[in-house]
Structure formats: C-alpha cells, structure tokens
C-alpha positions in Angstrom: -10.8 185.4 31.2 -7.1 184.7 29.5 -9.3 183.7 26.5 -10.9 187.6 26.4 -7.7 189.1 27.3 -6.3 187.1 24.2 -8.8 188.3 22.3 -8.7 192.2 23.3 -4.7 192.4 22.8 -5.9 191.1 19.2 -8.2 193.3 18.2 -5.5 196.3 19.7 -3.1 195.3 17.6 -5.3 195.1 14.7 -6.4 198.7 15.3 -2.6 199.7 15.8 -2.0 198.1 12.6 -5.3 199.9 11.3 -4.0 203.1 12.2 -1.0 203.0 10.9 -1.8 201.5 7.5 0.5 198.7 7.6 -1.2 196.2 6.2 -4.2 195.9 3.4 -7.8 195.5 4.4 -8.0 191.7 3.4 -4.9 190.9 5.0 -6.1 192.6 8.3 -9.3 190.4 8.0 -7.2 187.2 7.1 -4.8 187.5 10.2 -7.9 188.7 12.9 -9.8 185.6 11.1 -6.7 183.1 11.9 -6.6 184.7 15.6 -9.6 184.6 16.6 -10.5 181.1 14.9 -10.9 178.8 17.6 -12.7 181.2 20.1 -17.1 181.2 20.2 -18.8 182.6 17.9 -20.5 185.5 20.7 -16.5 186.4 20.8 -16.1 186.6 17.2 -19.6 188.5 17.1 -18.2 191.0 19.9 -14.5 191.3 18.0 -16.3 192.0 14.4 -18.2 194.8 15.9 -14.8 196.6 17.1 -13.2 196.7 14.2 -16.1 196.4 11.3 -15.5 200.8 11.8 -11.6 200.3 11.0 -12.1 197.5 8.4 -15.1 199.6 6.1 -13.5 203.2 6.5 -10.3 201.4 5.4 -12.1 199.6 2.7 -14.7 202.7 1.6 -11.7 205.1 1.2 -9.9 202.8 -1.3 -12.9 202.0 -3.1 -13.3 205.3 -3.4 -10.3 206.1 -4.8 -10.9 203.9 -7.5 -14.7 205.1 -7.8 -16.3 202.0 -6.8 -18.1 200.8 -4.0 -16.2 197.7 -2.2 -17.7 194.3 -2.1 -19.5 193.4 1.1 -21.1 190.2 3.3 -22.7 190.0 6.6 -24.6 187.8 7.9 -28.1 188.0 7.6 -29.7 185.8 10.0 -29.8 186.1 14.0 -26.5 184.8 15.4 -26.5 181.0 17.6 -27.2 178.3 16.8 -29.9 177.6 14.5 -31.6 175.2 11.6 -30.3 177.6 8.6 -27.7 180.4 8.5 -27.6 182.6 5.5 -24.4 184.9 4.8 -25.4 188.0 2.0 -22.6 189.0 -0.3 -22.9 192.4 -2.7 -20.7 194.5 -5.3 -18.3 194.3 -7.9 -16.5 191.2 -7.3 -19.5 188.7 -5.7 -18.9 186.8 -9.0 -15.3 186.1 -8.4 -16.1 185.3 -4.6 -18.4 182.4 -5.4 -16.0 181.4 -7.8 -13.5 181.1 -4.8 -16.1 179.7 -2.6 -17.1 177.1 -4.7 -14.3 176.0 -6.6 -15.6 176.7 -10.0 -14.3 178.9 -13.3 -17.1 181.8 -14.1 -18.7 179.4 -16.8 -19.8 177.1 -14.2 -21.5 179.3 -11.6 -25.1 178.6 -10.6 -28.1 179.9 -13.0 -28.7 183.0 -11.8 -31.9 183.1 -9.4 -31.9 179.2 -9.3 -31.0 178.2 -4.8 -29.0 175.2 -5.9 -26.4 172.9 -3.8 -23.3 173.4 -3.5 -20.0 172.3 -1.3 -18.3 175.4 0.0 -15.1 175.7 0.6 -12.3 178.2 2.5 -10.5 179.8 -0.8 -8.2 180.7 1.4 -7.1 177.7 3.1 -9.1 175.1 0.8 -11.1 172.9 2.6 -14.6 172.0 2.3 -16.1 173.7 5.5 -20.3 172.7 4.4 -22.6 171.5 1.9 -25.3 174.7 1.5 -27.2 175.9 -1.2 -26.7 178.9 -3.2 -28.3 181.6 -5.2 -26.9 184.6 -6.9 -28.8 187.5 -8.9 -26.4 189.3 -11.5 -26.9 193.0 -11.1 -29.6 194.8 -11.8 -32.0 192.5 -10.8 -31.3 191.7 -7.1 -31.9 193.6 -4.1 -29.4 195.7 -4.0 -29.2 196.3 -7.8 -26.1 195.3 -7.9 -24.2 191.5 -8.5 -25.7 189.5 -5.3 -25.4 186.1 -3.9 -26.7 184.6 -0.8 -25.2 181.4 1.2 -27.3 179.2 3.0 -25.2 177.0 5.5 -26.4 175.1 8.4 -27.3 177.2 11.5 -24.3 175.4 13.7 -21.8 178.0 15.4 -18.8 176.0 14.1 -20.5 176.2 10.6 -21.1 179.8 11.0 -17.4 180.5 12.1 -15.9 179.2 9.1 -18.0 181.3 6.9 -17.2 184.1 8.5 -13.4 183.4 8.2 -13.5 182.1 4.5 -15.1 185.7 3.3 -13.4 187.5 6.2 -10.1 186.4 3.9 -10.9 187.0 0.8 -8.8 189.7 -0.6 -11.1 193.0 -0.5 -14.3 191.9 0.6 -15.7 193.4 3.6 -18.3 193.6 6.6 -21.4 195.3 6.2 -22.5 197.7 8.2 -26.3 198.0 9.5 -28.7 198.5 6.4 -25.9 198.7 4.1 -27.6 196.5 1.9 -30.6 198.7 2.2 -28.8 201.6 1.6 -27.3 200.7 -1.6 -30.6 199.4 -2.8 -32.3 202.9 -2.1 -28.8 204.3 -3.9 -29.5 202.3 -7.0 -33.3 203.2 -7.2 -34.5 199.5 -6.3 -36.3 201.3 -3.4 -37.7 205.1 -2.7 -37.3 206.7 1.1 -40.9 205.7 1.5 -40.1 202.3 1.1 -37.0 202.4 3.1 -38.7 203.9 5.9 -41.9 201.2 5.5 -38.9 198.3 5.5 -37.8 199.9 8.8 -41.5 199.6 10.3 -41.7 196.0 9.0 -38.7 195.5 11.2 -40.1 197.3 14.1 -43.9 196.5 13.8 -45.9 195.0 16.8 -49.0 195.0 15.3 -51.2 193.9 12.7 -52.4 196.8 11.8 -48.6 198.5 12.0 -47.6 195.4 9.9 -50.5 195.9 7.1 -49.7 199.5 6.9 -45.9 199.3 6.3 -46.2 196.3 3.9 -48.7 198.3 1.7 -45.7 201.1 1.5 -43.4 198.7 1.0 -44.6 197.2 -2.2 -45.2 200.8 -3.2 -48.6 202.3 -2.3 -47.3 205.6 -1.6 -44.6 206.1 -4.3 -47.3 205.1 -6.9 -49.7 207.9 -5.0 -46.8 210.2 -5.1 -46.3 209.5 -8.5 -50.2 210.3 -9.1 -50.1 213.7 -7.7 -46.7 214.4 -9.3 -48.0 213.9 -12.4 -51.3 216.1 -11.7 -49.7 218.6 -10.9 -46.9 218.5 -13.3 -50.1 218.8 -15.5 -51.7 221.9 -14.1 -48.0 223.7 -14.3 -47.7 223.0 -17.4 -51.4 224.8 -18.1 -50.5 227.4 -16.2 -47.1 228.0 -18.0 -48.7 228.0 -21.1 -51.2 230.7 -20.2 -47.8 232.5 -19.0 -46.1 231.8 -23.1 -49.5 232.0 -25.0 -52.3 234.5 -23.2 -51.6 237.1 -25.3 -52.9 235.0 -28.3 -56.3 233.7 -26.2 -59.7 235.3 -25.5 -60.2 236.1 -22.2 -63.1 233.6 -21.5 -60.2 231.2 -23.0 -57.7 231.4 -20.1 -60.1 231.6 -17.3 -61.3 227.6 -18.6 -57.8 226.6 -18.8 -57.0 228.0 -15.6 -60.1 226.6 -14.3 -58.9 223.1 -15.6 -55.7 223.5 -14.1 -57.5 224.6 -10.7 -59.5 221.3 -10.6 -56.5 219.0 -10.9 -54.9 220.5 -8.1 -58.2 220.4 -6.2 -58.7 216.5 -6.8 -54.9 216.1 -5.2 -55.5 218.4 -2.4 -59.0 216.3 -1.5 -56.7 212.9 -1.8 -54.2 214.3 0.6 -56.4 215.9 2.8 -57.8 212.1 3.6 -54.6 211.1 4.1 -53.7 213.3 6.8 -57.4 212.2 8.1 -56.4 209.1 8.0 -52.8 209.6 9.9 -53.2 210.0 13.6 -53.2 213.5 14.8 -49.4 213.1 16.2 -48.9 212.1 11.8 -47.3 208.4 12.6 -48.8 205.5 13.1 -48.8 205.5 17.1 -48.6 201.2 17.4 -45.6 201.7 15.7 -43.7 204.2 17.0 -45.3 204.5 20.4 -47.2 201.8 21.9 -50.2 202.9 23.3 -50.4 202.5 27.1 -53.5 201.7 29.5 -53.3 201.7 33.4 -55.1 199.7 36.0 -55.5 201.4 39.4 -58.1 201.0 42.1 -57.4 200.4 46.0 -55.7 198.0 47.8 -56.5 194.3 47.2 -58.5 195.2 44.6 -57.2 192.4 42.2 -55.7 194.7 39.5 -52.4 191.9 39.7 -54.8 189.1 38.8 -56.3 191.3 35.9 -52.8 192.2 34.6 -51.8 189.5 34.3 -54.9 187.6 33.2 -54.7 190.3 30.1 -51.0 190.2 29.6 -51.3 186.3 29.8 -48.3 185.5 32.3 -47.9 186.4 36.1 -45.9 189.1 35.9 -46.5 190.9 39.3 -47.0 189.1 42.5 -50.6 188.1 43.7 -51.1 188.0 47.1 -54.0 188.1 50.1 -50.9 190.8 51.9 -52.3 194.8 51.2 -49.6 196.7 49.3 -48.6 193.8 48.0 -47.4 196.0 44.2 -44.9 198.3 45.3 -43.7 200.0 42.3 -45.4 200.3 38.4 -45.5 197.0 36.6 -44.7 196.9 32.8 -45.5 194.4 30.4 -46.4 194.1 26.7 -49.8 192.8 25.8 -52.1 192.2 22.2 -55.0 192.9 22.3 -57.3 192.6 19.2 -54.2 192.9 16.8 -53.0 195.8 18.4 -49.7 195.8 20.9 -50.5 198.2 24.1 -48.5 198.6 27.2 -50.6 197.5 30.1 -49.5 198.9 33.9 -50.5 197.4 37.2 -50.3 200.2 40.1 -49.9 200.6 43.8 -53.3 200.2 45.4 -54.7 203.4 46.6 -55.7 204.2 50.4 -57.9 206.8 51.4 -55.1 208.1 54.4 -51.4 207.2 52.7 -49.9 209.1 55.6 -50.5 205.4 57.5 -48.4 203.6 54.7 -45.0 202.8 54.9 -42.3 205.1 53.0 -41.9 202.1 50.6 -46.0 201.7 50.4 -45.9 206.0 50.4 -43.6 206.0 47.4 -45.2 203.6 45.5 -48.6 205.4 46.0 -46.6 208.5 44.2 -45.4 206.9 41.1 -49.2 205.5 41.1 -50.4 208.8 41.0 -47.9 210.0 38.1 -48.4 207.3 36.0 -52.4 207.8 36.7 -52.2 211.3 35.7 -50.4 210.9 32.3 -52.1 207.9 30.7 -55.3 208.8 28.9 -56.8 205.3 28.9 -57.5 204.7 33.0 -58.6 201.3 34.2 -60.7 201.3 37.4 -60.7 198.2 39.2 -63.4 197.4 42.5 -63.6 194.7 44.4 -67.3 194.0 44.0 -67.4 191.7 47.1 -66.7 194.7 49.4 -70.2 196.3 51.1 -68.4 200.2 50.1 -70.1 202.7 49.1 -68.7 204.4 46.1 -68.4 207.8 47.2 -66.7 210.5 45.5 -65.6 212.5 48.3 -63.7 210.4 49.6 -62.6 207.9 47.6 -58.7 207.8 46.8 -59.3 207.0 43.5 -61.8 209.5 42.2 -59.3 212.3 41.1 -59.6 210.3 37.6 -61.7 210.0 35.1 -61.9 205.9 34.1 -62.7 205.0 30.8 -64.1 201.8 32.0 -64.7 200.3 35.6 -64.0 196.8 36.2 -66.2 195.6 39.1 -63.7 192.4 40.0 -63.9 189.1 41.5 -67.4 188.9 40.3 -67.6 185.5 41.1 -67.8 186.4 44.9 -71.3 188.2 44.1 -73.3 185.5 42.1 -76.3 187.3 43.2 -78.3 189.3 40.4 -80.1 191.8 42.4 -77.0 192.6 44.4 -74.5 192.9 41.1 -78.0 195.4 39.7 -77.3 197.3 42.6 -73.5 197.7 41.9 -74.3 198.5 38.6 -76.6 201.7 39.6 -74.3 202.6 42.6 -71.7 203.1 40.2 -73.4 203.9 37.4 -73.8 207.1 39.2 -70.7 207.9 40.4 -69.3 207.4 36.6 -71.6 208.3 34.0 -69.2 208.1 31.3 -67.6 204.8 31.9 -68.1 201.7 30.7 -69.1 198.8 33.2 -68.0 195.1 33.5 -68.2 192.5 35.7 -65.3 190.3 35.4 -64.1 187.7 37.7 -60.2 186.7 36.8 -60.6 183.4 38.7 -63.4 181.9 36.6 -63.1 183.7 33.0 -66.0 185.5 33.6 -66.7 188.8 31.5 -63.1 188.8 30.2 -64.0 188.2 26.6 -66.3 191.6 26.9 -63.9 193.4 28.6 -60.7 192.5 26.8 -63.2 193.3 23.2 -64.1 197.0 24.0 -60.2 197.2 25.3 -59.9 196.2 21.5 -62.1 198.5 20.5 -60.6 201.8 22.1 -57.6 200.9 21.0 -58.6 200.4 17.3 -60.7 203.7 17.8 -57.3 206.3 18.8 -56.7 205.2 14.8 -58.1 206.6 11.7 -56.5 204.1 9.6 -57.3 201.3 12.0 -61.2 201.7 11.7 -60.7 202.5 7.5 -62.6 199.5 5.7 -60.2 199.4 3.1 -56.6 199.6 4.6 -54.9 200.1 1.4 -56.0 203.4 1.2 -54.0 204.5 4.5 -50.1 205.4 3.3 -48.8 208.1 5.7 -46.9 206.2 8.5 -44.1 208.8 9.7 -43.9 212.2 11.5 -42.2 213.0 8.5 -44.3 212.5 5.7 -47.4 213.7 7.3 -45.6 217.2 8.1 -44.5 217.2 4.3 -47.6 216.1 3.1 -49.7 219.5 5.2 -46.7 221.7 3.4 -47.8 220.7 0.1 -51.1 221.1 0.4 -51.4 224.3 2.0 -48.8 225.7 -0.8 -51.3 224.0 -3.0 -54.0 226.3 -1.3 -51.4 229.4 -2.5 -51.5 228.2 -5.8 -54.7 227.9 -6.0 -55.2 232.0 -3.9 -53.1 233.0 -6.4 -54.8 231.7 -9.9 -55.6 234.9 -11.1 -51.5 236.0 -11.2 -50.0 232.7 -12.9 -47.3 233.5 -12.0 -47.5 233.1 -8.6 -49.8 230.4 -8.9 -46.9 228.6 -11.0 -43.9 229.4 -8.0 -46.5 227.4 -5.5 -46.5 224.7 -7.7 -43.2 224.4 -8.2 -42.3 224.3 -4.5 -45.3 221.7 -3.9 -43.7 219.5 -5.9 -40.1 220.1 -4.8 -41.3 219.0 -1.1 -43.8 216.2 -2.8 -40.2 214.6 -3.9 -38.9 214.5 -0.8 -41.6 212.0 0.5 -39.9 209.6 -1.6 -36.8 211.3 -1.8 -37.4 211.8 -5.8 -36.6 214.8 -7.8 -34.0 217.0 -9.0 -34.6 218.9 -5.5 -31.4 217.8 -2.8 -32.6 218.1 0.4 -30.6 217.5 3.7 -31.7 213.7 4.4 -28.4 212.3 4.7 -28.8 212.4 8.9 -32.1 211.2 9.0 -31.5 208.2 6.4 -28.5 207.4 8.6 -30.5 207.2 11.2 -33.0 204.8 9.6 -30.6 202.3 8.4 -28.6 202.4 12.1 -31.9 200.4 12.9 -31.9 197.9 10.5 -30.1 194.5 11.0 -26.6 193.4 9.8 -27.1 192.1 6.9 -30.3 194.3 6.0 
C-alpha cells in the first residue's frame, strides 16, 4: 500500500510539473524512470499509462513546432514475464538512439535488416542491462516508412524494466500510443484504410474464416480491386469527356460506340461489385468477426442441455446435476466449431406450470424465454429416456421453432424400434428440424451433431461457402455501404448515357467515394474519428 501511495504522489507531481511546463519531456521521463525504478513492472505498466497523455501531447506539440513527428518506442509484446521481449523504436532520431543503446559511432551500426547481437546498454546511466539482438530498417523501407529498429531482450520483468528506463531517458524519445505505429505507416502510404482496418481484424479474429478474410485484405486484395475499378472507370470518364470536347467533329453512329464502350466498362465493374456485396453478409461485415454468432440450447428440466454445453464448448462450465432447476441463470461460453467461433448458451429448463417454481427458478425461466426469443439458431434438447408424449399443446417448449432437436442421453434407449418411434413422434411435431440422437456420456452422435452445427454456421456466410476465398474482400459495415453508393451512382451514370454530361458528374462522384474505401484520392473525407477509433484497438506497440 505505502509502495502505491509512493507511486501516485509520483506520478502527481509529474503531472504538476507537466502542467506547468517546468521541465522538458525527456527530463520528465528520466526523473519518473529513476522513481519508479525499483517498483514491478504491473506498477510501471499502470504509471506509464497515466502519464503517456501528458508525455506525447507535451512531445507532439514541440515536434510540431519544429514540423516533425517526435521519435517513439513501446513495447510490442504482451507484458510479464516471458521467453522474448521486443521494444519498437520509430522516427527521426532511431539512428542516434541505437547509437546510445549500443555504444557504437553511426559507422558501426548493424546492416540494416540483418537481427544481429548486441549488448545493450542504459546511455543514460551506462551499464550493460542485456545481451539481445537487434534489427533496424532505415526509412523508407520499414513498417512505418520511416527509420525503425526493434530490440529483442529477454522476456524477464527486471529485463523489461531497464529497457523501459534506458529509452524512457533518452532525451526526446517518447511512448507510443495505441497503433501509433500503424498510424504513421498508413500516414506514409506503407498501408491503405483497407488494410488498416484488415490489420485490426487480424487482431480481433476468432475464426478461420475471419482470419483468411482479413489476411487476404491485408496483403492487398482489395486495394489492388480498388485499383481495378478505379482505373476502369477512370477509363470510361475519360471516353465520355471526350465525346463532351470532340462530338461535334464525330458521326452520330460514332459516339453512340464510344459511349457504348464506355457503358460496358462500367458494367463489367458494377457485375464485380455486385458479387461482392453477394458475397458480404446481409448486415455488410463479416459477422464472426464483429459479432459472434450465438446458438441456444433449451428444453425442460433435466433434460441434459448442461452436459451438451459443455460437451460442445469442451469444459464444464455449468453445473450438472440429478437436482431439477439445477441452471439458474443463462450460461455463456465461447466455443469453435468447424473453424468458426459461436457463442453457445445453456438455459433454465422449462416447466409446463412455472407458477410452482421458486422466484429464483421463476426468474431464470424469464431470461430463458428472452434469450429463446432473440437467437435465431434454437437448440431443442429431449430426454429420450422419458415415456412423454411430444405434444404441442402443452409443451413449455413449443413457442419455438428449433432448428434441430437433440433427442439426449441416447444411450438410455439402446433399443432400435423404440428410438424409430422417437424419431416419427417427433418427426411430426417438427417437420423442419433436424434430428439427432446423441448421448453426451458415451460420444455417441456428437460428431453428426457438432458437423451440421458446422454447417449452419458456415451457411449464415456467403464468403464462408465461396470455393475460392480470395475472391471475398468486403469485411466492414463500412465498405459494404460505400461499395452499394458506387454502384448505384454507377447505375446513374449509366441512366444518364445519353446526356454525358451527367453521365460524367456520376462518375466522378463513384470514384470520389470508391477512394474512400481505401482512403485514396484527392477527395478528403471526415475519417479522422473513425481511424481514431480503429487504431484505439490496436496494441501498444502496433
């Protein structure tokens, strides 16, 4: 507790001092760095991320003054204790920072793009604090386009501590913030918005699938179709422009075949974007990564929907027991199935009169309902050792429709006429659903069931089902609502063919919001919010 306190009157007076511009930004870091020296590293985590906003506004304003962009490090890797740690530094003066760190004169820096080893040392206080390995790329060709260098130090907290002190003291050099890297790649053209935003998905992803897609945009599958369609179109403007200039000096049977050339370009890239918004799911993102798609069990009481949950989410995650009632509340938990992440829920077993429940039991039975009611993909689950008859009217659980019913602990009914009658008893009360016999005890019928669970989750996505997955590059709400713009001004240009004019005005503001995709062109549009907002979900050090 006195080691906290300590720590908070530290980081006060480093904002008072802050504030009131008393001292420069490296001498700010270099006296935090000798306070908070001896204290963990989750402390010196939690003190960075208080005054990193102090430290970079500080830093950006007088780097902005002189009309460059400071020099900043982070570390890139998770924080604790680990095998390898790996500190990113980028700007003006990461040459003359490795040249503090490891004790050499310019000439004797590292090839560039060679990791080599190297003793690194405090410039500030000159001792040796690890022997790591080293890599630099002189701007432009690193990842931020600018002069770059990465440390790699050994993953131990003490380790990690004295990097962060030795940079946090050199003179100038300052925390990143999250995706600052990022952003000054995107700044420097090394990456397009649609690349940014597939980097962000990489981060996020929690599925194959999700994965594939956003590694395709990543290495540029949609900037290069962008820059396709551009250049179509770009094409058919510039036919149309010259009808504009030149008719007067063309036969009539002349322009209608140039404008009929132009027409057919900007059909070809209206039938290539049309797939693509086929190909995007109806809500125009990729719902596995952005929402994970969710799938209920209910059924009555004792029932065994616990033992299936947890059989398909592979841990026990809600209680199992012989006691009726025994799930009280909705139970969460994140499953993959066939590639694809989904959120399974285990439910409150159903009675036909909840007025004899407790409140507890009553409440639970509510938020059962709920969830019930909103989640497309329903779950039925029967015990198929019970002599019930399934009857509609007054069954608890036949206000749903299921997608499948899962006739459970099959292993109790080893009999095949009585499972054939099972089958046609329900059969007829659910036409449409899909039937399985699946016993959670001995394994049996899993693999079937678990497979079309695979298979109706595949089948909510386009893309998913596409043979050839490189052709699906539409992954956010943003560039499928872009993408329909263009092509139905695309369908004005084309309604408008006969005055080129017009047809010439459509085409022009098709391809103003065509570069904002990849946030290309001379056209500025208002993205600064929404970039913000994809690179506060990036990593420090991203």
């Amino acid at each position: 507790m006195q080691r906290t306190r300590s720590l908070a009157a530290s980081v006060q007076s480093l904002a008072r001092s802050l504030r009131s511009k008393q001292l420069r930004p490296y001498q700010k870091v270099t006296q935090h760095a000798n306070r908070v020296e001896t204290v963990s590293l989750g402390s010196l985590s939690y003190c960075a991320s208080v005054v990193t906003r102090y430290l970079c506004s500080a830093a950006q304003k007088a780097a902005g003054a002189a009309g460059t962009r400071p020099t900043i490090y982070a570390l890139a890797t998770a924080p604790g204790t680990g095998a390898i740690a790996v500190f990113r530094i980028s700007g003006p003066e990461t040459r003359q920072v490795l040249q503090a760190v490891l004790h050499v004169p310019a000439q004797k820096l590292p090839q560039p793009r060679q990791l080599v080893p190297r003793t690194l040392y405090d410039p500030q206080r000159n001792y040796a604090f690890d022997r790591g390995m080293v890599v630099w790329f002189p701007a432009p060709a690193s990842y931020t386009g600018e002069d770059m260098a990465e440390l790699q130090v050994h993953g131990a907290p003490a380790v990690i501590r004295a990097a962060l002190v030795a940079l946090a003291g050199y003179p100038g050099l300052v925390p990143a913030t999250a995706g600052a890297f990022t952003k000054r790649a995107l700044t420097n053209g090394k990456m397009d918005r649609s690349q940014v935003e597939a980097l962000a998905h990489i981060i996020q992803a929690d599925s194959l699938d999700g994965l594939a897609l956003a590694v395709n945009n990543l290495q540029g599958a949609l900037r290069s179709q962008h820059h396709s369609w551009r250049a179509h179109l770009h094409a058919a403007m510039a036919i149309m422009e010259a009808v504009l200039e030149f008719g007067e000096e063309h036969l009539a049977h002349e322009i209608d075949a140039q404008l009929e050339q132009a027409a057919q370009r900007i059909r070809a890239v209206q039938a290539e974007m049309r797939m693509q918004i086929r190909l995007a799911s109806p809500e125009g993102q990729r719902p596995e990564l952005s929402l994970t798609p969710r799938i209920v069990l209910y059924g009555r009481v004792n029932a065994g929907k616990s033992s299936l949950f947890n059989l398909i989410g592979q841990r026990e995650a809600s209680i199992v027991h012989e006691t009726p009632g025994t799930t009280r509340d909705v139970v969460e938990q994140r499953a993959y199935i066939d590639g694809l992440a989904a959120t399974i829920m285990d439910t409150a077993g159903l009675r036909e009169t909840p007025q004899t429940a407790s409140a507890i039991e009553a409440e639970g039975i509510r938020r059962a309902r709920k969830v019930i009611e909103q989640t497309p993909l329903r779950v039925l689950v029967v015990d198929a050792s019970t002599e019930e008859e399934c009857s509609l009217e007054h069954d608890p659980t036949a206000a749903w429709l299921p997608s499948a019913v899962v006739l459970h602990k099959a292993d109790l009914v080893p009999d095949h006429q009585q499972r054939e009658a099972l089958r046609n008893r329900f059969s007829r009360c659910y036409r449409e659903s899909d039937l399985f016999f699946v016993s959670s005890r001995t394994g049996e019928g899993v693999d079937a069931f678990l497979n079309w669970l695979g298979e109706r989750l595949r089948a909510r996505f386009e893309c998913a089902k596409d043979t050839d997955q490189r052709r699906c590059l539409i992954q956010t709400q943003r560039q499928h609502a872009l993408l329909r713009v263009v092509h139905d001004l695309l369908d004005g240009a084309l309604q408008h063919l006969i005055v080129p004019e017009l047809a010439v005005e459509h085409l022009r503001s098709s391809l103003q919001h065509l570069a904002e995709i990849s946030g290309e062109g001379d056209r500025r549009f208002d993205a600064e919010d929404t970039l913000e907002h994809i690179f506060s979900r990036f990593c420090i050090g991203k």
